[in-house]
C-alpha positions, 0 to 999 in steps of 0.5 A: 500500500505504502508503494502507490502514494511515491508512484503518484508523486512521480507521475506528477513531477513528471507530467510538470517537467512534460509541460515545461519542456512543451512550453520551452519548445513552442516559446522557441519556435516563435522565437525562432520563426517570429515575423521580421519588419524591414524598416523604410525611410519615412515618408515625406509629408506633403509640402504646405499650400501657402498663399504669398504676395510679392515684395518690391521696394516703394516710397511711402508717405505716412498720415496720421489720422486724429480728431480735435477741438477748434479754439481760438489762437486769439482771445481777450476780454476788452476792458474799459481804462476810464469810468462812465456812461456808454454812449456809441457802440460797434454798428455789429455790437453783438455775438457774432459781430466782425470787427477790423483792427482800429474800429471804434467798439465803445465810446464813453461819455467823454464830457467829464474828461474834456472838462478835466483837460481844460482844468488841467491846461489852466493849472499848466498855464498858471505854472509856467507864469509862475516860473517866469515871475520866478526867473524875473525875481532871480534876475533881480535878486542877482542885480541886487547881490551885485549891487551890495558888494560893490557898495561894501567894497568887499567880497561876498560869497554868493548863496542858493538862497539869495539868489532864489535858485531853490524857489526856481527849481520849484516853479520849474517842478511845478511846471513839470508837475502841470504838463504830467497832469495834462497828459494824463487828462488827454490820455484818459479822454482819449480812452473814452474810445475803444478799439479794436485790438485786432481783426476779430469776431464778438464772442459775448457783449457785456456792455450796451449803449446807456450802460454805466462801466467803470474802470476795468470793467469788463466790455465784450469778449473778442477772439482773433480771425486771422488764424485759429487752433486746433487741439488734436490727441494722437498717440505719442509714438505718432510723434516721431512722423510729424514735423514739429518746427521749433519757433516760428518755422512752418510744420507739418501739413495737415488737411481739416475736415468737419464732421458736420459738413465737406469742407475742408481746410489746410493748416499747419502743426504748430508745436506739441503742448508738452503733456499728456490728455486723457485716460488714453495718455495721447500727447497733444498737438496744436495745429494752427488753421489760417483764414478759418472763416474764409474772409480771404479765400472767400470759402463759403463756410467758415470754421466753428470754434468748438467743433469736433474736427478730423485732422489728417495730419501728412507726416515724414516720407520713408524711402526704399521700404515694403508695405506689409499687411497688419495680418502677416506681422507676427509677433510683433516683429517677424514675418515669414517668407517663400523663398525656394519651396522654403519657410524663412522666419525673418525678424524685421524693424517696423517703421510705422504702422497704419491701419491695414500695414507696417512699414519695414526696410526692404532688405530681403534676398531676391526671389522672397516672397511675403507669406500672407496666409496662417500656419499652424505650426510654422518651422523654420525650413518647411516644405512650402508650396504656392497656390495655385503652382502645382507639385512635382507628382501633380505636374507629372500626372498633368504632363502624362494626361496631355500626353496621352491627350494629345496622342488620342487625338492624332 
């Protein structure tokens, strides 16, 4: 009995070695006969269809684009320099009102003030008597000094005193006093009459005729009409296209336009006020309009003060340069270019920007093309293909199909 239990053993490790030794023969022969792939080159993935435009050097003027607010270049408030009643006034007394240089705008009652010339001529006249009394008692004071030293037979040392030379310098101060009195008189008859301190146009009356003013009182509101200004905004990296003269120099042109109408003005950059405007930070330019009403042109409509105005403002001109448009710019400062079924990356300098291109320095190698379309990951040396031109299997196809075309139909 003790015999069947090692029999049943073994029979076990054999059967487990049975396995094993099966198991070994069939891993062998797979790996023995397991399949070989053959790697081949990769292929080559098709070149991209890209579209391009040609680059060619050009001259390009720049224009900057800005609005503005019209203001007067001339304003001031004509004051009155003597007191009283407002007797005349302008023929055009009112807003609106023209005015040339020299025409009477107030006058004021002048009748106290010619009173006070008379009085004043008078106090002059009795001066100048009084001087010459003076002189004459000076003479004999001086007889009368010579007199008493020959009768003393001695010699007398003459004095300012007796011979009357104070009181005579006080006669002539009063002289002088009289004259300084009747001037004034004169001078403030004659500002019984304000002029106008230039050509202008009445923006507010203060005064009317029967009014009574007084010194310094305040008579009409006047603004010049030989030019005015614009206060345009543009944004400061504009600056560095416009001509900015210093002084009194011509600036760059500017073309006015309202935006309530289609006339048109020319004016001129006048200089930049040296500050910034505005949450948007725009620096502030000064553009100086000559003629703006159109008194010597004869332009039917005139400019506004306070009217919102388009300026397109011409500025410097760049030379040996290509246009790109915004869309091809990449950030900020790159490009890409066809040249020889080739992507080139070229980082360029931007002169200026408008509102559809850039302006960079045309200094690209011959046969480059701009690439205007979007890649989705552009690198640099790609395989490219321009619209519209065909491939070289596609160009073989076409060539073999008008062969065979051609031989159809002989």
């Amino acid at each position: 009995m003790s015999r069947f239990p090692r029999l049943k053993v073994v029979f076990k490790g054999l059967v487990t070695l049975v396995i094993l030794a099966v198991g070994a023969a069939v891993a062998l022969y797979f790996v023995q006969n397991r399949p070989h792939v053959e790697r081949g080159e990769r292929p080559t993935p098709p070149p991209v269809v890209v579209e391009t435009i040609p680059l060619r050097p050009t001259t390009v003027q720049a224009s900057i684009t800005a609005m503005g607010t019209v203001q007067p270049a001339q304003k001031t408030v004509v004051r009155a320099q003597v007191g009283g009643t407002v007797t005349a006034v302008h023929p055009q007394w009112g807003p609106g009102g023209r005015v040339t240089e020299g025409e009477t705008l107030v006058r004021i009652d002048p009748a106290d003030y010619r009173l006070a010339v008379k009085r004043k001529e008078s106090a002059l006249a009795q001066a100048e008597a009084d001087l010459a009394l003076e002189q004459g008692q000076q003479e004999i004071a001086r007889q009368e000094w010579d007199m008493a030293r020959r009768a003393d037979n001695a010699t007398l040392n003459k004095t300012s005193l007796a011979l009357r030379k104070p009181q005579l310098k006080k006669a002539r101060a009063q002289v002088q006093s009289a004259q300084a009195d009747l001037e004034q008189a004169r001078l403030d008859l004659r500002r019984t009459t304000v002029t106008a301190p230039y050509d202008g146009l009445i923006l507010e009356r203060h005064v009317d005729r029967g009014t009574a003013v007084s010194a310094q009182g305040q008579l009409a509101t006047l603004v010049g009409t030989g030019s005015y200004w614009i206060a345009a905004q543009v944004p400061v990296d504009r600056l560095v296209a416009m001509c900015i003269p210093p002084g009194q120099a011509a600036g760059t042109e500017v073309t006015v336009r309202s935006q309530t109408g289609s006339a048109t003005w020319e004016g001129r950059v006048l200089r930049c006020t040296g500050s910034l405007s505005g949450q948007a930070r725009m620096a502030e330019i000064l553009i100086s309009v000559s003629d703006p009403l159109g008194i010597e042109t004869t332009q039917e409509a005139g400019l506004l003060l306070g009217d919102y105005v388009e300026v397109v403002i011409t500025g410097r001109s760049f030379e040996e340069v290509a246009r790109v448009p915004r869309s091809a710019l990449h950030q900020g400062n790159q490009i890409w270019l066809y040249r020889q079924g080739r992507l080139r990356v070229k980082p360029v300098e931007v002169l200026w920007k408008s509102a559809t291109d850039v302006i960079v320095p045309f200094d690209f190698a011959e046969g480059s093309r701009l690439i205007v379309s979007d890649l989705t990951t552009p690198v640099e040396g790609m395989s490219l293909r321009r619209a519209g031109l065909l491939g070289e299997g596609e160009a073989a196809n076409a060539t073999q199909t008008r062969a065979e075309n051609a031989g159809g139909d002989s």
